[in-house]
VODO-929382 format. One record per residue (C-alpha): residue in one letter; residue number from 1; x, y, z; chain. Coordinates in Angstrom, 2 decimals. Layout:
# residues N
{site 'a', NUM, {X, Y, Z}, 'A'}
...
//
This chain:
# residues 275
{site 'x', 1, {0.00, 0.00, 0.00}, 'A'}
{site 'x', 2, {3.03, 2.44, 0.51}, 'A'}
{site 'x', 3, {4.50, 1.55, -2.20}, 'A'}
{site 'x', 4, {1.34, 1.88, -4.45}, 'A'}
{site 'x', 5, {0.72, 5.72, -2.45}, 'A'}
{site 'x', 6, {4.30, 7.06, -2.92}, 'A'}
{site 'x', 7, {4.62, 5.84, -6.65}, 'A'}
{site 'x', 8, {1.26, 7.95, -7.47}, 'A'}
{site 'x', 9, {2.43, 10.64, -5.58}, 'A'}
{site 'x', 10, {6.05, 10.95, -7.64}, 'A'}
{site 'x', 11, {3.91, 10.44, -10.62}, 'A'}
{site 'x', 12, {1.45, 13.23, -10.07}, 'A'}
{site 'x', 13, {4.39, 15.63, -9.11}, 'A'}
{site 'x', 14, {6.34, 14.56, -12.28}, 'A'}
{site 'x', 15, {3.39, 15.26, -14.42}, 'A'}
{site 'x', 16, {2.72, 19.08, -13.28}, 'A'}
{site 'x', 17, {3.20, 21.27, -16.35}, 'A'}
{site 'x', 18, {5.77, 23.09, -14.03}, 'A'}
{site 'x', 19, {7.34, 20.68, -11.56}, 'A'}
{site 'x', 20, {7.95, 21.58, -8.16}, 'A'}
{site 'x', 21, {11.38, 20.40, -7.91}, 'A'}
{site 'x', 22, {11.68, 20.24, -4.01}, 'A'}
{site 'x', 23, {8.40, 18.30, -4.15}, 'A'}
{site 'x', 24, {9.86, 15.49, -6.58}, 'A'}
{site 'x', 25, {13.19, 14.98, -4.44}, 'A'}
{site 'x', 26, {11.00, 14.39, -1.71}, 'A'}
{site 'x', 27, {9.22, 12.05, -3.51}, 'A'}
{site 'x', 28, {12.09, 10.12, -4.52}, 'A'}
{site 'x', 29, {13.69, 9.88, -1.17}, 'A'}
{site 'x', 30, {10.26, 9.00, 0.37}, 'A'}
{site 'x', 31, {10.29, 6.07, -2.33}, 'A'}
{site 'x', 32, {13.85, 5.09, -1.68}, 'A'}
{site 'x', 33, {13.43, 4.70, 1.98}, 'A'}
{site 'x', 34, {10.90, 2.39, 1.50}, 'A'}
{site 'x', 35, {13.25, 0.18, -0.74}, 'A'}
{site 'x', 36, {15.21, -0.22, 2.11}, 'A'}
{site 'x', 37, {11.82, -1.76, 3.77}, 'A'}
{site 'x', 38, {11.90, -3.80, 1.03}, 'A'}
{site 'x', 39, {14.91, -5.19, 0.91}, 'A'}
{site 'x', 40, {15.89, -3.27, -2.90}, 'A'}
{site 'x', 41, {19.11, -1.31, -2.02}, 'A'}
{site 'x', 42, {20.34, -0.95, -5.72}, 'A'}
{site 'x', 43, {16.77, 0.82, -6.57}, 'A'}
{site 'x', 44, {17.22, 2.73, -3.07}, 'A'}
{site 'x', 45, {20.67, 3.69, -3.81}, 'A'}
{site 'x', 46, {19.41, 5.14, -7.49}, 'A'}
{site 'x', 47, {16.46, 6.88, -6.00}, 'A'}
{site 'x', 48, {17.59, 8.96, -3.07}, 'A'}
{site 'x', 49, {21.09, 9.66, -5.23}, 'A'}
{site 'x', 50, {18.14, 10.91, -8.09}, 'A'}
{site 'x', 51, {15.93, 13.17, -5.32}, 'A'}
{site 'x', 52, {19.54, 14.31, -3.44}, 'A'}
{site 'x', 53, {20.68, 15.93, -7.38}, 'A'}
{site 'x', 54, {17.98, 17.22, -7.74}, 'A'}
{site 'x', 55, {17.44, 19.04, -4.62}, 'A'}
{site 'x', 56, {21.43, 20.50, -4.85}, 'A'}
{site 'x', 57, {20.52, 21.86, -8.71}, 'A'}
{site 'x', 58, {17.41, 23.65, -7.31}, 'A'}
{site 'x', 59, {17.56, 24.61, -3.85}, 'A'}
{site 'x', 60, {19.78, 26.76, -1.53}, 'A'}
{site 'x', 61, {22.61, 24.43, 0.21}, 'A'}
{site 'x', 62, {21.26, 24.55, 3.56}, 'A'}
{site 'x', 63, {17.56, 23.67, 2.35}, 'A'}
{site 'x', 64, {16.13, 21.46, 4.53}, 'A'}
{site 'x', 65, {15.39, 19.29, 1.79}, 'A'}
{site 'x', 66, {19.08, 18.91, 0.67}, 'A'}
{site 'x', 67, {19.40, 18.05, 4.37}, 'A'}
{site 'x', 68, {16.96, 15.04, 4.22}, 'A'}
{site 'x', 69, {18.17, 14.03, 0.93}, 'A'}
{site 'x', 70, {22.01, 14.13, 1.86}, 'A'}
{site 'x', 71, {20.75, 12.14, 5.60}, 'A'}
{site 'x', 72, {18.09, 9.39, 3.37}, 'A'}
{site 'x', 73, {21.09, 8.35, 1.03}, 'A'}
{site 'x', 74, {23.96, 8.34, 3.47}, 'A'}
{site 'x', 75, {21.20, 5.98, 5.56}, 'A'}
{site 'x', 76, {20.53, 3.91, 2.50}, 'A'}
{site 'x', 77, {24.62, 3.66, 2.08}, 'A'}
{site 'x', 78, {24.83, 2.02, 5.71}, 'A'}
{site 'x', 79, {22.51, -0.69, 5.10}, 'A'}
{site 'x', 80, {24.32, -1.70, 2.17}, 'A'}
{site 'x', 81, {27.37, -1.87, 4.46}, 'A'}
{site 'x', 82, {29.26, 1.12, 2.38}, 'A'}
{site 'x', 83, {30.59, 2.99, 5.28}, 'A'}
{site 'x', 84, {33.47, 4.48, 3.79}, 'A'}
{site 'x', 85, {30.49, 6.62, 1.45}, 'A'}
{site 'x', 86, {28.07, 6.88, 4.12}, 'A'}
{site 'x', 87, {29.96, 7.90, 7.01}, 'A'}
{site 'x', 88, {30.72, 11.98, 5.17}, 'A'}
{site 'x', 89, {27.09, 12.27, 4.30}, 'A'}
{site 'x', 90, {25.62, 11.12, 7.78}, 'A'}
{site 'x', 91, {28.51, 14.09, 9.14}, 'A'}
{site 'x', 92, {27.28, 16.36, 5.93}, 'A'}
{site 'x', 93, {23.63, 16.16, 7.07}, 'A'}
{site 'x', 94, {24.00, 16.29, 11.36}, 'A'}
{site 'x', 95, {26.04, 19.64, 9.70}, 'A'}
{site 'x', 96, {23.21, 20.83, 7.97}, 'A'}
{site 'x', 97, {20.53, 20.12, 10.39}, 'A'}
{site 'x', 98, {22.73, 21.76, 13.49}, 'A'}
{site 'x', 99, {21.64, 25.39, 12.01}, 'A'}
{site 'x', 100, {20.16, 27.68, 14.57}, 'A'}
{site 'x', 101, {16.98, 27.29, 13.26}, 'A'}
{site 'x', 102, {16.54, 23.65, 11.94}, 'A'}
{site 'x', 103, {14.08, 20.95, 13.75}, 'A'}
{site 'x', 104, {15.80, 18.90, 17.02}, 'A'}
{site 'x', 105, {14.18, 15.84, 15.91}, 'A'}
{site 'x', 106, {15.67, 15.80, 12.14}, 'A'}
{site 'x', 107, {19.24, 16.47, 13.75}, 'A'}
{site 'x', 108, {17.95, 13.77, 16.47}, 'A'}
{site 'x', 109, {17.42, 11.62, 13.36}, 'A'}
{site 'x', 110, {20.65, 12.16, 11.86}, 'A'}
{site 'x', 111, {22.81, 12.01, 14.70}, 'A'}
{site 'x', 112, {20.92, 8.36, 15.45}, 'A'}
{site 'x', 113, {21.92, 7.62, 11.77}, 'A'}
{site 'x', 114, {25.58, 8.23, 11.82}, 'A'}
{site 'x', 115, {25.53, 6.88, 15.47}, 'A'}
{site 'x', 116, {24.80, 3.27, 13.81}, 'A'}
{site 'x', 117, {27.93, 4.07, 11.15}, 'A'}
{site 'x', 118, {30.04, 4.77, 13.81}, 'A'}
{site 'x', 119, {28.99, 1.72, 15.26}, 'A'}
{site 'x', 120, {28.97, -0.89, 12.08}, 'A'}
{site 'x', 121, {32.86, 0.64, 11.53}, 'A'}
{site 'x', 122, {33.76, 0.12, 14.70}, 'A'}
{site 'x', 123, {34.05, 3.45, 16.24}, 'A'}
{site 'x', 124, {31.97, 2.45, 19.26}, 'A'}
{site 'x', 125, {33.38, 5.48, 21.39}, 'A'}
{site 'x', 126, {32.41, 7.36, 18.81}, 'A'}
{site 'x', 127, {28.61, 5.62, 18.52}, 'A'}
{site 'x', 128, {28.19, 5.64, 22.21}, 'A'}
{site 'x', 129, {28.83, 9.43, 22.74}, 'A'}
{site 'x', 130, {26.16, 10.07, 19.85}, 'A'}
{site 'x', 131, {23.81, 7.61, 21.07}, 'A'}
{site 'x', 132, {24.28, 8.60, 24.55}, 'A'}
{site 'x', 133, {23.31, 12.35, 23.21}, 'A'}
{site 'x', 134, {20.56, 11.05, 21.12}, 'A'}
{site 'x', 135, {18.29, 9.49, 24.38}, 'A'}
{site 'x', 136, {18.88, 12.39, 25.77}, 'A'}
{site 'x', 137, {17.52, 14.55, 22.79}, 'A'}
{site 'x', 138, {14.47, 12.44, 22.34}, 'A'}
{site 'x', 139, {14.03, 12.19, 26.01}, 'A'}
{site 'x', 140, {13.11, 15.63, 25.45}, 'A'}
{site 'x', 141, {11.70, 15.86, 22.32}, 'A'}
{site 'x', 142, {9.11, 12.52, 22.53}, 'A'}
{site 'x', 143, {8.80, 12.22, 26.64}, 'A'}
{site 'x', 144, {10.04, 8.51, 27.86}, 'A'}
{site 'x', 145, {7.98, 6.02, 26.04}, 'A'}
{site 'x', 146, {8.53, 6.69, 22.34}, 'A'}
{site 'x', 147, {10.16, 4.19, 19.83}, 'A'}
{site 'x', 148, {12.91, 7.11, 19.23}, 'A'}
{site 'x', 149, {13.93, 6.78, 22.53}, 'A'}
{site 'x', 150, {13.67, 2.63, 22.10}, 'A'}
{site 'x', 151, {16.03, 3.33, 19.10}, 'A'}
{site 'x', 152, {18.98, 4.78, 21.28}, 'A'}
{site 'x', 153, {18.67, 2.26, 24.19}, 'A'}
{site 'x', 154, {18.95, -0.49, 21.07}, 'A'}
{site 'x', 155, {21.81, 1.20, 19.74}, 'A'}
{site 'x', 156, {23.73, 1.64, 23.34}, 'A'}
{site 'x', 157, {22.39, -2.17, 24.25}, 'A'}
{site 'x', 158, {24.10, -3.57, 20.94}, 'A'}
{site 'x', 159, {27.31, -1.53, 22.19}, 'A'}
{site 'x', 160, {27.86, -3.50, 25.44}, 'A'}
{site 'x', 161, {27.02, -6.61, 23.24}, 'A'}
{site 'x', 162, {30.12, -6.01, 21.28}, 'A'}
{site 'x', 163, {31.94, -5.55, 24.54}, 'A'}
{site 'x', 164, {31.12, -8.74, 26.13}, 'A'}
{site 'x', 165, {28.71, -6.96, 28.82}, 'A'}
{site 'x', 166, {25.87, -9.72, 28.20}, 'A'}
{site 'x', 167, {23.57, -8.47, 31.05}, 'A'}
{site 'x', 168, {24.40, -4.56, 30.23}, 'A'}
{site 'x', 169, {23.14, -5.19, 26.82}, 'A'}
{site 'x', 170, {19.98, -7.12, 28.15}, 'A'}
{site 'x', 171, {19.02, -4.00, 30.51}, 'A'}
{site 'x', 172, {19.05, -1.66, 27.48}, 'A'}
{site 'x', 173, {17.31, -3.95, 25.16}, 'A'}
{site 'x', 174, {14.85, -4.87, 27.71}, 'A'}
{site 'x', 175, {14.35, -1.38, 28.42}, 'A'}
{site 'x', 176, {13.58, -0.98, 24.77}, 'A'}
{site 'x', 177, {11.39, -3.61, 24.78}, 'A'}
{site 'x', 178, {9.20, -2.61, 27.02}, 'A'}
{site 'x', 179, {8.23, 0.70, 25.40}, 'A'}
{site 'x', 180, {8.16, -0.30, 21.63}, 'A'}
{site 'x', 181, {5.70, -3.00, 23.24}, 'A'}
{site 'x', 182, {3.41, -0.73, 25.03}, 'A'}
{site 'x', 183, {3.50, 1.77, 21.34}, 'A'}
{site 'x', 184, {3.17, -1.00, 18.70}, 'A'}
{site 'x', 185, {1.76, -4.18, 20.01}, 'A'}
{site 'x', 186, {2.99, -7.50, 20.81}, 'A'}
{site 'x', 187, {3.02, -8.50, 16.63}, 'A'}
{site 'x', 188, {4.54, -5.59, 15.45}, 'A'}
{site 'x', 189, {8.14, -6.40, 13.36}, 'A'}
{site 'x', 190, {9.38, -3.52, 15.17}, 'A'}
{site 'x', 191, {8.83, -5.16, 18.38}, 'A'}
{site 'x', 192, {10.26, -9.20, 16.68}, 'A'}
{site 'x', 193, {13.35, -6.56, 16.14}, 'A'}
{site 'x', 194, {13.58, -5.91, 20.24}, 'A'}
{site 'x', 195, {12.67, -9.65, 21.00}, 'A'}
{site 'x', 196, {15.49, -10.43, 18.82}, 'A'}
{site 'x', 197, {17.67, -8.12, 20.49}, 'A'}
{site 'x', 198, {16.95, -9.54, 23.43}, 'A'}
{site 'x', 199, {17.51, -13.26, 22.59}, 'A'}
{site 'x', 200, {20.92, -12.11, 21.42}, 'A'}
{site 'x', 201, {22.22, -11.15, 24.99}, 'A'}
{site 'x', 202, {20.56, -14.29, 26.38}, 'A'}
{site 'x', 203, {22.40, -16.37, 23.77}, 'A'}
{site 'x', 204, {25.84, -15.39, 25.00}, 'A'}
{site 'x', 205, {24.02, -16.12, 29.15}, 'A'}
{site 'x', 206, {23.58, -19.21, 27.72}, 'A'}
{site 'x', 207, {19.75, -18.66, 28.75}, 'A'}
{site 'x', 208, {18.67, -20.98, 25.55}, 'A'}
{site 'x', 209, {15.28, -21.57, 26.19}, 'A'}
{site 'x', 210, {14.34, -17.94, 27.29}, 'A'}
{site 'x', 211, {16.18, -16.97, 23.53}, 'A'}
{site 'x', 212, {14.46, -19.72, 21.74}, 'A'}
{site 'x', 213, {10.82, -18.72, 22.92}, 'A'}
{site 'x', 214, {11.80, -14.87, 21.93}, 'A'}
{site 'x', 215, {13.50, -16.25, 18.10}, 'A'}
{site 'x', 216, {10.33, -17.99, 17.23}, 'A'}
{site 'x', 217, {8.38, -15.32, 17.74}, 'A'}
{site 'x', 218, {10.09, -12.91, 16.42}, 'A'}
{site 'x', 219, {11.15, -14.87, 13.53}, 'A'}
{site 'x', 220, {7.51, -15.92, 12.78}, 'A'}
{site 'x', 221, {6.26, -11.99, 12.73}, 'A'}
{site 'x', 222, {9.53, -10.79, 10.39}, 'A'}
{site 'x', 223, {8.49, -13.50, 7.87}, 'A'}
{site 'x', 224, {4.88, -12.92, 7.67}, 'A'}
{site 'x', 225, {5.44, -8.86, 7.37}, 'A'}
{site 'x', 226, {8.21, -8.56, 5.00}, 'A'}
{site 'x', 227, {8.29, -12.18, 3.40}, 'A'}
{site 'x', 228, {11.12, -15.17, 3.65}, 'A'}
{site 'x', 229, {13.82, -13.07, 1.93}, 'A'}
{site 'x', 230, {14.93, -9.97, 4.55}, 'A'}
{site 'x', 231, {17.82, -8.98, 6.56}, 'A'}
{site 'x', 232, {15.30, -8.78, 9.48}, 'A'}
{site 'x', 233, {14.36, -12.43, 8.83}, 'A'}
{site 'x', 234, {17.71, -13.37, 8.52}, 'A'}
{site 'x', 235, {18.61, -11.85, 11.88}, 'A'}
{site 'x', 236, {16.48, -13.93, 14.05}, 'A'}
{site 'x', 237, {17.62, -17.02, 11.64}, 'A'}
{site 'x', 238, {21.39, -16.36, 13.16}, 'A'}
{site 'x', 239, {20.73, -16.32, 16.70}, 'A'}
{site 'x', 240, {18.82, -19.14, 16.18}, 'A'}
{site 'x', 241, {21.45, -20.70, 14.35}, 'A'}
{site 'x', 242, {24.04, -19.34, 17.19}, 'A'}
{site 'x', 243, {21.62, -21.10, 19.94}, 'A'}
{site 'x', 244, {21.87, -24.49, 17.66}, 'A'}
{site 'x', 245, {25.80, -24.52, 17.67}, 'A'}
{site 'x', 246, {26.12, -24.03, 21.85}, 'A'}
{site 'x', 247, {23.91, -26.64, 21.98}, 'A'}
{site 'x', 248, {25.58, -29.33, 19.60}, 'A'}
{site 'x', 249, {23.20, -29.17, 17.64}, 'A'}
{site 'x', 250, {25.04, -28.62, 14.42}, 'A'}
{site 'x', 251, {22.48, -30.11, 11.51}, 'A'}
{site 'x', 252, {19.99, -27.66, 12.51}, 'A'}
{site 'x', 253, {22.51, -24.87, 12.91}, 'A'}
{site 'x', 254, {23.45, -25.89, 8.95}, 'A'}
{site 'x', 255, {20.00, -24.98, 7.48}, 'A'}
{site 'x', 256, {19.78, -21.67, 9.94}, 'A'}
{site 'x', 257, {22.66, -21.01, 8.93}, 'A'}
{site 'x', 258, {22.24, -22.02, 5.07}, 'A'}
{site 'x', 259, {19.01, -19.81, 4.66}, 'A'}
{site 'x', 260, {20.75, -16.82, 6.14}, 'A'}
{site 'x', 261, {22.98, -16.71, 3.53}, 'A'}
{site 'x', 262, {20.84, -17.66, 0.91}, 'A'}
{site 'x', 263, {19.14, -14.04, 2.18}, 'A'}
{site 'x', 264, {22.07, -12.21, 2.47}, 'A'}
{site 'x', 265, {23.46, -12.93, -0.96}, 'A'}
{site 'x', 266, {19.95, -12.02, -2.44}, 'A'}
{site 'x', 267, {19.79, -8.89, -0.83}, 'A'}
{site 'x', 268, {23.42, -7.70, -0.80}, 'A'}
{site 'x', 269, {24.26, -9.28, -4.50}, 'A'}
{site 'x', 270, {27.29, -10.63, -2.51}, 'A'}
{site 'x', 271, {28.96, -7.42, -1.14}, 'A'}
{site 'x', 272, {28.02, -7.30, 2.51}, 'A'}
{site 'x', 273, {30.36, -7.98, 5.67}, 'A'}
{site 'x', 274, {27.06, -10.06, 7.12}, 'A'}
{site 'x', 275, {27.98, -13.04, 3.97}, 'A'}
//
């Protein structure tokens, strides 16, 4: 249904005798977001790069729509593990949306956004002191119990993962748990994402059964939202796979294992640190 809305509304704002050219970028960064949804990151890539030209030819520099543009395909850049590319426009847009008089939650947004480059490149002093800054900001901005807020204590839980601090990371994700719960609902994918989270810092407790219970769930909602073939599917497929290999249980940890990659090759066309 997005996809159907945001196609029509491109179209219609193509078609205008005299295009509005700040209303077509948006369009095609709306559009390319939503291939990242869908698991297309060539088409996203070609999209927001499309809607980002297009808003430098027509607007002033600091536009705020050069700002989202510059944020959407640095964003799109991270989640096809290009770092190197993504990492100056993430900087490029938190730059642009620090101006005096530019909205707190877009430079929320973008600091959250080059937080998780910092993070996948291994700067995790770096992502901590922006996510750290981030719950604070939407602390403010959203009160306690929005999914923003969720986002940073995911972000700062997947930190002390990384570390080795097992029951750290299961405080924050926990934490994060609980309130994208209480907004979206117990089926949401956003939620399978937390339960997921979760289950990972169990995994390395060796709390099996408590993961287990969590992977299923959250592997059964990812696959009926976006389908077998997703990153987010794949996810849950890992852990379960990890849980599978503690347990000697190595022919089962094989097809976990196998479909993963069978994902990640399909939606990476083989250039991704996760194959």
């Amino acid at each position: 249904r997005a996809e159907a809305l945001l196609t029509a509304a491109l179209e219609r704002r193509r078609s205008t005798s005299h295009p509005n050219d700040a209303d077509v970028s948006e369009s095609l960064v709306a559009l390319g977001l939503l291939r990242v949804d869908q698991a297309r990151l060539d088409d996203a890539e070609r999209l927001a790069q499309e809607g980002l030209k297009l808003s430098r030819q027509a607007l002033p520099p600091q536009h705020p729509v050069v700002a989202s543009a510059t944020d959407a395909l640095g964003r799109i850049l991270e989640e096809k593990g290009d770092y190197d590319r993504a990492i100056p426009l993430l900087e490029q847009a938190v730059r642009l949306r620090s101006a005096p008089d530019g909205s707190p939650a877009d430079l929320a947004s973008s600091l959250y956004e080059l937080a998780n480059v910092y993070f996948y490149a291994g700067r995790y002093k770096d992502a901590q002191a922006l996510n750290n800054r981030v719950l604070i900001m939407c602390r403010q901005i959203y009160g306690d119990r929005h999914p923003r807020v969720a986002d940073a204590l995911v972000n700062l839980g997947a930190i002390e993962q990384d570390r080795g601090n097992y029951q750290e990371a299961e405080k924050f994700h926990r934490q994060a748990l609980q309130i994208t719960r209480s907004f979206y609902g117990e089926n949401h994918y956003r939620t399978a994402a937390n339960f997921t989270m979760v289950a990972r810092a169990l995994v390395y407790q060796k709390r099996f059964d408590e993961a287990v219970l969590l992977l299923r769930q959250a592997l059964a909602i990812q696959e009926r939202t976006f389908g077998s073939i997703h990153p987010r599917v794949a996810s849950a497929l890992n852990e379960l796979g990890n849980v599978a290999v503690m347990r000697n249980q190595f022919a089962e940890a094989k097809v976990d294992f196998g479909r993963m990659v069978v994902i990640y090759r399909r939606v990476y066309g083989g250039r991704h640190y996760l194959i």
